[in-house]
C-alpha positions as CSV (number, residue, x, y, z in Angstrom):
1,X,10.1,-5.3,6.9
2,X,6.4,-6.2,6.6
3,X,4.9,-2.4,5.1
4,X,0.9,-1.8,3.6
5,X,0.7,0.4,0.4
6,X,-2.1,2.6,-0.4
7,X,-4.0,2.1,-3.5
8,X,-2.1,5.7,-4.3
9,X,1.2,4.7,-3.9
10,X,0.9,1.2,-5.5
11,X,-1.3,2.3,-8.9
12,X,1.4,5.1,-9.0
13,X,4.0,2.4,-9.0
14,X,2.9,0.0,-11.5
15,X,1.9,3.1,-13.7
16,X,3.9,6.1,-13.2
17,X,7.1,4.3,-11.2
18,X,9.2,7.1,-9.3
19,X,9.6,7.2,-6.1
20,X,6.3,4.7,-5.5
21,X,8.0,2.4,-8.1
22,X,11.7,1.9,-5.9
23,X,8.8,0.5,-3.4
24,X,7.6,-1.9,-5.1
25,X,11.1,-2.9,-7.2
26,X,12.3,-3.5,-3.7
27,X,9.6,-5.8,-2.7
28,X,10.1,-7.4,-6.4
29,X,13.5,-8.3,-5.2
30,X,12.7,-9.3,-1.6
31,X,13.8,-6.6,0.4
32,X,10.3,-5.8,1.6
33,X,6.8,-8.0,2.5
34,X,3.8,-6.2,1.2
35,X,1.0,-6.8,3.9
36,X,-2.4,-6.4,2.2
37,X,-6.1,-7.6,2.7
38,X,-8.6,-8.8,0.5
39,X,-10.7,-5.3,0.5
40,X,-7.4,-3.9,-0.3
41,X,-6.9,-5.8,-3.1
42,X,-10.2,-5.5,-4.1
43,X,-9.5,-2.0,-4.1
44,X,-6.0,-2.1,-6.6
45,X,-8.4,-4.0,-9.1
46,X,-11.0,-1.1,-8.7
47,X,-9.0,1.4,-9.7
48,X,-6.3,-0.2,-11.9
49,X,-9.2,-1.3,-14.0
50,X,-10.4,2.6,-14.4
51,X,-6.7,4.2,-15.0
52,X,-6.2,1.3,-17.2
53,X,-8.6,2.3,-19.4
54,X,-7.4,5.8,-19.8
55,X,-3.7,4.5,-20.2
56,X,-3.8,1.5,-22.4
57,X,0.1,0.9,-22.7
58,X,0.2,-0.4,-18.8
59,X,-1.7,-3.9,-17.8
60,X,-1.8,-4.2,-14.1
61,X,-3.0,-7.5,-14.4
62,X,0.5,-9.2,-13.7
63,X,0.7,-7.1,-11.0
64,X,-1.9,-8.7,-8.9
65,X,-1.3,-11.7,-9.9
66,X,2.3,-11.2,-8.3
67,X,0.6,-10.4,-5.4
68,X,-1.8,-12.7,-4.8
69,X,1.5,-15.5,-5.2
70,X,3.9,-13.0,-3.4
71,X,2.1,-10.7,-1.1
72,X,0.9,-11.6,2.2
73,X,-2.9,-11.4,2.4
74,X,-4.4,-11.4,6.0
75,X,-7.5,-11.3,7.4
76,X,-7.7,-7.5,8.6
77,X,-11.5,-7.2,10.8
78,X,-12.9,-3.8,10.3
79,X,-12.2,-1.6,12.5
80,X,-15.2,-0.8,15.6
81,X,-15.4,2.8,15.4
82,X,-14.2,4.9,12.7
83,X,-10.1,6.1,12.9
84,X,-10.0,8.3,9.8
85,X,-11.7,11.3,8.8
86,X,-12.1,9.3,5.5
87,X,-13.9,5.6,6.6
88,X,-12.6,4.5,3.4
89,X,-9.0,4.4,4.3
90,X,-9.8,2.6,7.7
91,X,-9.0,-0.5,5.8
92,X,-5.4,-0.1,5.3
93,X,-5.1,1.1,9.1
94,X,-7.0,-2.5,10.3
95,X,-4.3,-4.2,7.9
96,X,-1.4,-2.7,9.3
97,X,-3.2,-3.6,12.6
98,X,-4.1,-6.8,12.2
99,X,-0.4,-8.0,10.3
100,X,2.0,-6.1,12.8
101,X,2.9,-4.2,10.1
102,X,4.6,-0.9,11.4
103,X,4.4,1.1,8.3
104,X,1.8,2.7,6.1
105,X,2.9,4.3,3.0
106,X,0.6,6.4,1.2
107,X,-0.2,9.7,-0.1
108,X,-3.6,10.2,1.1
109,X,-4.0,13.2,3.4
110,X,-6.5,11.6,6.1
111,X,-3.9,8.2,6.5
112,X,-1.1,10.8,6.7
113,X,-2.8,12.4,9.5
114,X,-3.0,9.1,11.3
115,X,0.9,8.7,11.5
116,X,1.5,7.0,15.3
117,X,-2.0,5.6,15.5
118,X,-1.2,2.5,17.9
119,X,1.8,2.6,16.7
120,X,2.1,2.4,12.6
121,X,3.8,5.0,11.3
122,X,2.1,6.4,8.2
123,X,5.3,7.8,5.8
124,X,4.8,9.2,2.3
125,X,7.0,7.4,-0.4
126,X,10.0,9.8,-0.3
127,X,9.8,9.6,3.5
128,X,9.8,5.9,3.5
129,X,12.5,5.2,0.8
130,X,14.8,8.1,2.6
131,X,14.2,6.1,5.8
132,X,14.5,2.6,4.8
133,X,15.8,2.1,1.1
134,X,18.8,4.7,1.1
135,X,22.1,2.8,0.4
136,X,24.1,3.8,3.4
């Protein structure tokens, strides 16, 4: 399943693990394809770099490295008119767009509230594991 993580839900993985961190361990071993543009990218190094200075034990660096070898990076067009109250997050809805992807996970409020917009489903990490990681 080809998903898009928030910058929320994949900081909190690589620094925090929980329930964001079974997301990403299960695209480590190949049960997901992480769908992610070069803005969003951009943004994971943005904000890595700040909560990496306040927690100095985690380097996200290898991170992104894994994902600019594993992750599939596409060429997501910005969006014509604004879809979210918060412009910002457009980006990860155009990616989702643009890739097919069908899922969205993420914390954020405003891409919550944008759950079946044309037809990506936007699922907070508990949601999404429950859904589609559960051993049945």
């Amino acid at each position: 399943m080809r998903i898009v993580l928030d910058t929320n839900v994949f900081v909190s993985a690589v620094f925090f693990g929980g329930v964001p961190g079974r997301i990403l361990k299960a695209w480590r071993d190949g049960r997901l394809q992480l769908v992610l543009s070069v803005d969003i990218l951009d943004e994971y190094q943005r904000v890595g770099q700040v909560l990496g200075s306040q927690y100095s034990g985690v380097d996200l660096k290898p991170f992104l490295r894994l994902l600019t070898v594993e992750a599939e990076i596409i060429e997501a067009p910005s969006l014509p008119t604004a879809v979210s109250a918060d412009p910002d997050d457009d980006k990860f809805l155009a990616c989702a767009s643009a890739a097919g992807a069908p899922v969205i996970v993420s914390g954020d409020k405003h891409l919550l509230d944008q759950d079946g917009w044309r037809g990506i489903r936007v699922l907070r990490p508990r949601q999404f594991t429950d859904e589609f990681l559960s051993e049945k």
